[in-house]
NUKELO-319768 format. One record per residue: residue in one letter; z, y, x of N, C-alpha, C, O in turn. Coordinates in pm, whole numbers, plus 50000, padded with zeros to 5 digits. Each point is the difference from the previous one (the first is absolute). Example, Ala and Ser with C-alpha at 12.3 -4.5 7.8 and 13.67 -1.06 7.14 Angstrom:
REM residues 2
<atom "a",<50780,49431,51319>,<50000,50119,49911>,<50000,50120,50090>,<50066,49998,50104>>,
<atom "s",<49862,50107,49861>,<50006,50119,50082>,<50073,50109,49923>,<50017,50111,50051>>,
//
This chain:
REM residues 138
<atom "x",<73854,40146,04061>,<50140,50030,50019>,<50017,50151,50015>,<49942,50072,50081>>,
<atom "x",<50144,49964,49827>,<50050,50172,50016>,<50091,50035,50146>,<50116,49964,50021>>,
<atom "x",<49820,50094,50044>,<50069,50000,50093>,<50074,50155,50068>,<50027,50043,50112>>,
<atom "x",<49985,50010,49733>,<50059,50115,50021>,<50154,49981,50061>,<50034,50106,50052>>,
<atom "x",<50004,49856,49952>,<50124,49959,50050>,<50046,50056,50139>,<50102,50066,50017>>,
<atom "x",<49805,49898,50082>,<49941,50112,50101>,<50050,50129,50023>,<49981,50068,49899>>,
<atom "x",<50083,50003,50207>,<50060,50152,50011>,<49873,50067,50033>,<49910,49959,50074>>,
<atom "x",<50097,50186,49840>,<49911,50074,49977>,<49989,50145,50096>,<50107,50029,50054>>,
<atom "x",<49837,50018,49960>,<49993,50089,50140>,<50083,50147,49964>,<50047,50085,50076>>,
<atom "x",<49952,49909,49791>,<50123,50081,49977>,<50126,50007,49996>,<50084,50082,49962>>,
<atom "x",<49914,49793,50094>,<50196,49969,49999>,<50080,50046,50099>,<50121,50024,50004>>,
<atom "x",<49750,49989,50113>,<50074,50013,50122>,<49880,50000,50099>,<49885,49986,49960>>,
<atom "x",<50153,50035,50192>,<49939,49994,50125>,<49975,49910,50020>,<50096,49923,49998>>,
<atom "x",<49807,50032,50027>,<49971,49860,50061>,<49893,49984,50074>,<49907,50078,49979>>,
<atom "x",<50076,49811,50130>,<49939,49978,50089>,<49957,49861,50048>,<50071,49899,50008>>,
<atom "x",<49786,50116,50025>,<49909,49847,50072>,<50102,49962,50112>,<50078,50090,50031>>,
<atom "x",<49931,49815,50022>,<50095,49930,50082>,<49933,49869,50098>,<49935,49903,49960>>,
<atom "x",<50078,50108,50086>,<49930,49842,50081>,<50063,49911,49984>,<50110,50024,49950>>,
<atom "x",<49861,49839,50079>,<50064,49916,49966>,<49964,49859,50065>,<49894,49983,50061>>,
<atom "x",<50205,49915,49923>,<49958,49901,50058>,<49978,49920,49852>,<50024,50044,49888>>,
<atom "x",<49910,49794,50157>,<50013,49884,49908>,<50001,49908,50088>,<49914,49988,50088>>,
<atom "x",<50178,49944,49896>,<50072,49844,49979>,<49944,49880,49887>,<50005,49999,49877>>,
<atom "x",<49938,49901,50225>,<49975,49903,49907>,<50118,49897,50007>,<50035,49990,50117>>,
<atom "x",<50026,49942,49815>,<50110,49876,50047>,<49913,49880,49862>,<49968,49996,49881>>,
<atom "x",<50030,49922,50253>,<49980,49851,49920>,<50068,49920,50046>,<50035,50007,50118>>,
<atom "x",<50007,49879,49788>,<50091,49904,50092>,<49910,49877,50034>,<49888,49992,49949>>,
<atom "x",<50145,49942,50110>,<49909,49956,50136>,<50018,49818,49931>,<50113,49952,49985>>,
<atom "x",<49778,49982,49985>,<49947,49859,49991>,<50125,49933,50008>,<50069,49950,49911>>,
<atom "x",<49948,50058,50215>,<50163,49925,50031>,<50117,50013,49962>,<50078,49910,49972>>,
<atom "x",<49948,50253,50022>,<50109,50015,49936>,<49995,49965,49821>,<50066,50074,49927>>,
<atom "x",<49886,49858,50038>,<49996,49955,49842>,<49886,50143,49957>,<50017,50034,49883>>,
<atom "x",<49883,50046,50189>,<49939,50105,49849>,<49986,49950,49849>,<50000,50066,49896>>,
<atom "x",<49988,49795,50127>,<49969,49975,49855>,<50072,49986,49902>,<49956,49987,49885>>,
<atom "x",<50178,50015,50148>,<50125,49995,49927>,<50053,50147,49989>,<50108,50008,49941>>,
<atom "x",<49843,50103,50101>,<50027,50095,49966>,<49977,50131,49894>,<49888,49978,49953>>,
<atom "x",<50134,50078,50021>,<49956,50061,49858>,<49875,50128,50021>,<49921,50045,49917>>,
<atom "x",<50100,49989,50224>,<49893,50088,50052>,<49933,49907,50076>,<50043,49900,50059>>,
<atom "x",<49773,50178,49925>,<49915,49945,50070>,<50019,50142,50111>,<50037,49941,50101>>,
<atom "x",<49961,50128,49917>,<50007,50172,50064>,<50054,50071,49944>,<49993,50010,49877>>,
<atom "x",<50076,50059,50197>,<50072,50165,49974>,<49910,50092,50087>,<49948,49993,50111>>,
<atom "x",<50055,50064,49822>,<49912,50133,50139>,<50107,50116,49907>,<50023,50027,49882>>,
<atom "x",<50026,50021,50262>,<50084,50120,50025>,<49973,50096,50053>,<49944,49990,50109>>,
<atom "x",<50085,50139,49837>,<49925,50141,50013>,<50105,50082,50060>,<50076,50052,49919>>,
<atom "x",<49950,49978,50240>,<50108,50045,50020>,<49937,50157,50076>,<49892,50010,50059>>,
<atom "x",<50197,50091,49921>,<49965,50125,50058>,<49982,49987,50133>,<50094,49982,50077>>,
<atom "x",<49808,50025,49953>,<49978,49995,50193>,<50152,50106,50050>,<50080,49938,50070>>,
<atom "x",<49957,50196,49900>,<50091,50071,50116>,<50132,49930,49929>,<50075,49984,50096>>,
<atom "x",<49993,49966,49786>,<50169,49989,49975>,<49950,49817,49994>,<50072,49921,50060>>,
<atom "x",<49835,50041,49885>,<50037,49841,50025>,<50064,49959,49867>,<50057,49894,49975>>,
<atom "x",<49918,50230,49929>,<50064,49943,49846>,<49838,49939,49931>,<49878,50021,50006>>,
<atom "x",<50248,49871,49912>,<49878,49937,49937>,<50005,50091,49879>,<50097,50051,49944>>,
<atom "x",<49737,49958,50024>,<49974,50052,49854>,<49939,49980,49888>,<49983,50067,49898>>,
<atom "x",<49969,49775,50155>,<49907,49917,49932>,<49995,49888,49992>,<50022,49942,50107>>,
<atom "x",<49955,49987,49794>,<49961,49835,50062>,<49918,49916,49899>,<50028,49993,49880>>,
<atom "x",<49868,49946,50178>,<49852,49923,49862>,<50099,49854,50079>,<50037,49981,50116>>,
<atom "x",<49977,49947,49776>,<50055,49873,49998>,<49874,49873,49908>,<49963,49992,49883>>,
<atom "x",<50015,49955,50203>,<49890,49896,49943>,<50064,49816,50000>,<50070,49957,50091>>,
<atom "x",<49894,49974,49812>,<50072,49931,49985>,<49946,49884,50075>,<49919,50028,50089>>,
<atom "x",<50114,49828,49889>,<49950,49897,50114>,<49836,49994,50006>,<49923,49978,50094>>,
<atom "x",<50053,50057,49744>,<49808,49958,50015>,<49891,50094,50080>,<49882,49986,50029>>,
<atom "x",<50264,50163,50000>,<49935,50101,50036>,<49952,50093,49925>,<49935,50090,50052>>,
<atom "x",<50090,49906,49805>,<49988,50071,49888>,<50068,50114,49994>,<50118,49980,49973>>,
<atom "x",<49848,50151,50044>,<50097,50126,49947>,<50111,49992,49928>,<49969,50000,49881>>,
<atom "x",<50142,49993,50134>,<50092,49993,49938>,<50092,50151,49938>,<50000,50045,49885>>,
<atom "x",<50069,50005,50233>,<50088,50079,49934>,<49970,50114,50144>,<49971,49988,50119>>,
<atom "x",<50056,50116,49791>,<49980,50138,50080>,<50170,50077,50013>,<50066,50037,49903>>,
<atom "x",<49974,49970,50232>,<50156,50064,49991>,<49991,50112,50047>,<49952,50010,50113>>,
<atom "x",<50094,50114,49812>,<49992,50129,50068>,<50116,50074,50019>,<50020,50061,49895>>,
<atom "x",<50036,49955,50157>,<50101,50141,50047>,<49970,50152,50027>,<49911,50042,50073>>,
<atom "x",<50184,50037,49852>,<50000,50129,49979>,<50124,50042,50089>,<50110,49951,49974>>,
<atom "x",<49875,50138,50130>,<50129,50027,50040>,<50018,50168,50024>,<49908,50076,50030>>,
<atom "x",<50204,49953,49954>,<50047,50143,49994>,<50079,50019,50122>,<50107,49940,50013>>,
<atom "x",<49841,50154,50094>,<50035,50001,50110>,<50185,50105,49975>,<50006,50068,49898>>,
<atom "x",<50091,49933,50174>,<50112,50055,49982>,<50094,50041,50126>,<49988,49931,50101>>,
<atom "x",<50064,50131,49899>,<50012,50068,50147>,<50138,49902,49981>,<50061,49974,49896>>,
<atom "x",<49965,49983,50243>,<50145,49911,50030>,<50097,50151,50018>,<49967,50116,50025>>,
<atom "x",<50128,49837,49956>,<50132,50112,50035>,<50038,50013,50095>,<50017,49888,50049>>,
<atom "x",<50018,50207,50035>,<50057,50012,50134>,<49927,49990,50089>,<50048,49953,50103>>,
<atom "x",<49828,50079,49897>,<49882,49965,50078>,<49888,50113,50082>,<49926,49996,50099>>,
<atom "x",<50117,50122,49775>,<49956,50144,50063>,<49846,49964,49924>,<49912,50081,50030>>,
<atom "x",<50059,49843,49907>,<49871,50004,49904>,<49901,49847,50008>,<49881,49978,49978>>,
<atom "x",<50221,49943,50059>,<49892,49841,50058>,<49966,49962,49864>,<50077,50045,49915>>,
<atom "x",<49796,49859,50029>,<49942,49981,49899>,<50048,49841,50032>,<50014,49946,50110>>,
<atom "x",<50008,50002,49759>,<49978,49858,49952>,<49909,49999,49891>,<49974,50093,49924>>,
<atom "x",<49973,49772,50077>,<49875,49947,49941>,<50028,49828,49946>,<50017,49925,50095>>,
<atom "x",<49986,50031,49816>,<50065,49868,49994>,<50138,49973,49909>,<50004,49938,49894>>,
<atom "x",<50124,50133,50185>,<50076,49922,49864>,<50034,50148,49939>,<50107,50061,49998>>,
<atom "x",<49794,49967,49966>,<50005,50157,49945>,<49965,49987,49775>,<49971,49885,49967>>,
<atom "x",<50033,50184,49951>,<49965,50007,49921>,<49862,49971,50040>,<49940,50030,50103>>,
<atom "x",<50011,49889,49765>,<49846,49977,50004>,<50004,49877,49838>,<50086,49975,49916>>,
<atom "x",<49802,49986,50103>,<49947,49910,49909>,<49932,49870,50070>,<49931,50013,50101>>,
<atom "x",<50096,49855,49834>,<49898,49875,50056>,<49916,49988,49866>,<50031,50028,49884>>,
<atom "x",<49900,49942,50146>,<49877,49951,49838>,<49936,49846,50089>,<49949,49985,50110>>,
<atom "x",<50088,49913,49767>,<49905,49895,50077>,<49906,49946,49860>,<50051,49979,49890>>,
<atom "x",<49800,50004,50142>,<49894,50011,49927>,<49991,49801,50030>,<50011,49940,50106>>,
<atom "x",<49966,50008,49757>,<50021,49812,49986>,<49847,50036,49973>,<50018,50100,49931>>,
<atom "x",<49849,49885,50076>,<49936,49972,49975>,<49920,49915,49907>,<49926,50022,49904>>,
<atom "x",<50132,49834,50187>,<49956,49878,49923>,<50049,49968,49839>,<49935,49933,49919>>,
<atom "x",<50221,50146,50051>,<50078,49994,49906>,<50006,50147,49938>,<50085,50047,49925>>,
<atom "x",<49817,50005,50122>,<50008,50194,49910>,<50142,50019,49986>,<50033,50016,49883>>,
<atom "x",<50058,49989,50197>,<50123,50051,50001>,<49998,50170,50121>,<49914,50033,50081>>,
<atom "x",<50217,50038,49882>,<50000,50062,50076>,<50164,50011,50026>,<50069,49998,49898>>,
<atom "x",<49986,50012,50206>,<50174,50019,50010>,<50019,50127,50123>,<49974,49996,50120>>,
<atom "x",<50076,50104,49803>,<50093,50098,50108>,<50115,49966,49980>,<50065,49924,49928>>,
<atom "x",<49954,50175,50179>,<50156,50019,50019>,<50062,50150,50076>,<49977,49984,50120>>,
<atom "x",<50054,50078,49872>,<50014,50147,50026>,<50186,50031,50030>,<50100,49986,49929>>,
<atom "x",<49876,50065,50224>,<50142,50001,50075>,<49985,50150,50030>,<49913,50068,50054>>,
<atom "x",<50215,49960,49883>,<50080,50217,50015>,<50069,50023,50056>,<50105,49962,49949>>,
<atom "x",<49908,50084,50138>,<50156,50079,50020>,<50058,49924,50116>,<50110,49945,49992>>,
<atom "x",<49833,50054,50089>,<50047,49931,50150>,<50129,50092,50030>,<50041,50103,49946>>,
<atom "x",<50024,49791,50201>,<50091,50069,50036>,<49966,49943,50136>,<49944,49891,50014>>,
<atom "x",<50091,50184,50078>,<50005,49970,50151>,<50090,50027,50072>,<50045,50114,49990>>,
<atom "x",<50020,49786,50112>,<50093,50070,50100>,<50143,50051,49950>,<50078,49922,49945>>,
<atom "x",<49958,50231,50081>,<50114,50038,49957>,<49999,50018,49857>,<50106,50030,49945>>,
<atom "x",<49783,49955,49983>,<49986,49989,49822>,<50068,49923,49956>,<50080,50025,49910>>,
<atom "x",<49897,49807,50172>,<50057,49878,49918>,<50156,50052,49979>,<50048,50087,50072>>,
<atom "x",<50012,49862,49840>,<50181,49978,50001>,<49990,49892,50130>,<49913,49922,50037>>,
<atom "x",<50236,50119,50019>,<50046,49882,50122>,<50014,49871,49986>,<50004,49919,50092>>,
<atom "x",<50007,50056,49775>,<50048,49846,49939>,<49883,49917,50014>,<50007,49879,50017>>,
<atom "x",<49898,50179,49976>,<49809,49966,49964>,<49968,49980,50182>,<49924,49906,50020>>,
<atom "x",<50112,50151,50081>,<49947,50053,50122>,<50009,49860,50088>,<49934,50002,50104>>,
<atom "x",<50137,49883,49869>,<50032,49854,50042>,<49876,49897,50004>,<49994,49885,50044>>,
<atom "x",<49920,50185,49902>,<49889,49889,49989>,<49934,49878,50078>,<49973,49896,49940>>,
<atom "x",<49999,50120,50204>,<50000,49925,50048>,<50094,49879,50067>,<49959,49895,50048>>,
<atom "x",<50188,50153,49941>,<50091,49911,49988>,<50051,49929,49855>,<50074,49902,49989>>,
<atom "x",<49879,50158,49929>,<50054,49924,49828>,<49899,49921,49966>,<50017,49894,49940>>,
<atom "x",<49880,50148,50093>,<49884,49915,49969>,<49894,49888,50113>,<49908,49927,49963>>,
<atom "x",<50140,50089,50163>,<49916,49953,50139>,<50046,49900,50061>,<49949,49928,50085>>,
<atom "x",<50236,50068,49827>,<50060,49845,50072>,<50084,49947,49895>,<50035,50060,49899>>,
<atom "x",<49995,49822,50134>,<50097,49931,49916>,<50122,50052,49970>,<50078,49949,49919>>,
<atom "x",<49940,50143,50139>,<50163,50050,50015>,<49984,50048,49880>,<50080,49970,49912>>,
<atom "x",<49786,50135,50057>,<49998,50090,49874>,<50000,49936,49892>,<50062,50051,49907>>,
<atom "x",<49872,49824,50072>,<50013,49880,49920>,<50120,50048,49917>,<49983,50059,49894>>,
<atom "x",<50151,49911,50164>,<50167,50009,49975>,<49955,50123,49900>,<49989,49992,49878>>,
<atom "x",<49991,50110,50196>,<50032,50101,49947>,<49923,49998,49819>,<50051,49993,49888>>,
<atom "x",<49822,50014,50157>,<49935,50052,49850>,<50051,49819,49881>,<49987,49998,49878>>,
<atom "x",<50060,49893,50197>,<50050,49920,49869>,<50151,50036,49944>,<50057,49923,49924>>,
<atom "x",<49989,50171,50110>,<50160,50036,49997>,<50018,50047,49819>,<50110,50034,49956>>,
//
């Protein structure tokens, strides 16, 4: 596998990071066998707690699919210089293994806070209850 795909040390600054891993299996009882994962193991930055990774293996335990995230850190507005990490420009790449597929998807141009328009700024009431229901079938 070509795996140039990979960011190259000339693109930018970059740095080793610590990290945690997460195994999740679902448990005998709760049906594992009816489920489509045998394990996820999750690769999260030990200091922000963002995930940046994830090996997904399927029920037999077979390697399945590799999920990676690229993220572009971006200063929030009004903040005097605070960094976000997450719903920032970046890239997902997820690697199918078993099926030699590969699928990105690549998100630009965030907005945060006083960025959004006001009409957009409702979110957790348009979308978190039934009331908003009304609204977005109108």
């Amino acid at each position: 596998m070509n795996l140039s795909f990979f960011q190259k040390p000339t693109w930018g600054k970059w740095e080793v990071r610590n990290e945690y891993l997460q195994d999740y299996r679902m448990l005998p009882a709760a049906g594992a066998d009816s489920y489509c994962y045998g394990s996820r193991l999750i690769y999260l930055d030990a200091e922000s707690f963002m995930q940046f990774a994830v090996d997904l293996y399927d029920v037999g335990m077979k390697y399945w699919k590799f999920d990676m995230n690229f993220f572009k850190p971006e200063v929030i507005p009004n903040t005097g210089g605070d960094i976000e990490v997450g719903d920032t420009p970046g890239m997902q790449s997820i690697w199918d293994f078993q099926n030699d597929h590969l699928t990105s998807s690549v998100q630009d141009e965030t907005r945060c806070d006083s960025e959004v328009d006001p009409k957009y700024r409702d979110n957790v009431e348009r979308y978190g209850w039934p009331s908003g229901l009304d609204q977005i079938t109108q």
